[in-house]
Residue, then its C-alpha position, 0 to 999 in steps of 0.5 A: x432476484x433470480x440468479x439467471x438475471x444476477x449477472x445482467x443487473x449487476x452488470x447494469x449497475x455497474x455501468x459507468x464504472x462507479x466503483x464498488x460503493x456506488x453501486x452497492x448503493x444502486x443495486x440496493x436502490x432496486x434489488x437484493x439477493x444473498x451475496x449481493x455486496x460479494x458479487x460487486x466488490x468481485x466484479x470491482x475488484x477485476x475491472x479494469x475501469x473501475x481500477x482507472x477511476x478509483x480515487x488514490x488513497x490521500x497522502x498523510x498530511x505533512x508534520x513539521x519537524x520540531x527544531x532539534x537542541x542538541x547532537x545524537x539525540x534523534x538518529x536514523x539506522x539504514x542497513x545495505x546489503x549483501x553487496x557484491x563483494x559480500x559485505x553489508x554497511x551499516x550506516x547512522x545519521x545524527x538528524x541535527x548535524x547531518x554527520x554520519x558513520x559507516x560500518x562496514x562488515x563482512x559476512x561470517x562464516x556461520x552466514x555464508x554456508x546458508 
């Protein structure tokens, strides 16, 4: 394919916004230069289309959770801050009995000259 004519075909096959895949496809159907594959998934990559009529990726599937046997076994750690007065919280859930605990600390001097 001549290069002058690079951007009018791939512009062609683009049409429609088909998404970068179906129109490598379609390209290769009829056409090829060095740089064909490069060209589309830049021109994809821009478009505001083909950004519309892409499909989302699909959520991951949902797990059950096994039915837990007994108290601090399966825990969850969060850690919150700095808040505004300079202090983090440090909070843990026990999964089985939805009992929590909240440590709250300042921040050292050592943290506070950074």
């Amino acid at each position: 394919m001549p290069r002058k004519l690079r951007e009018e075909v791939l512009d062609l096959a683009h049409e429609g916004y088909q998404g970068v895949v179906k129109t490598k496809q379609h390209l290769r159907s009829k056409v090829w230069w060095p740089g064909v594959d490069k060209a589309v998934e830049a021109k994809c990559k821009v478009c505001y289309g083909c950004q519309l009529v892409a499909q989302p990726p699909p959520p991951e599937p949902m797990r059950c959770t096994e039915f837990l046997s007994e108290p601090w076994r399966d825990l969850a750690g969060d850690l919150l801050g700095p808040l505004p007065s300079g202090e983090y919280l440090f909070v843990v859930v026990d999964y089985y009995s939805r009992y929590f605990e909240v440590a709250i600390d300042e921040v050292s001097d050592l943290h506070k000259s950074h």
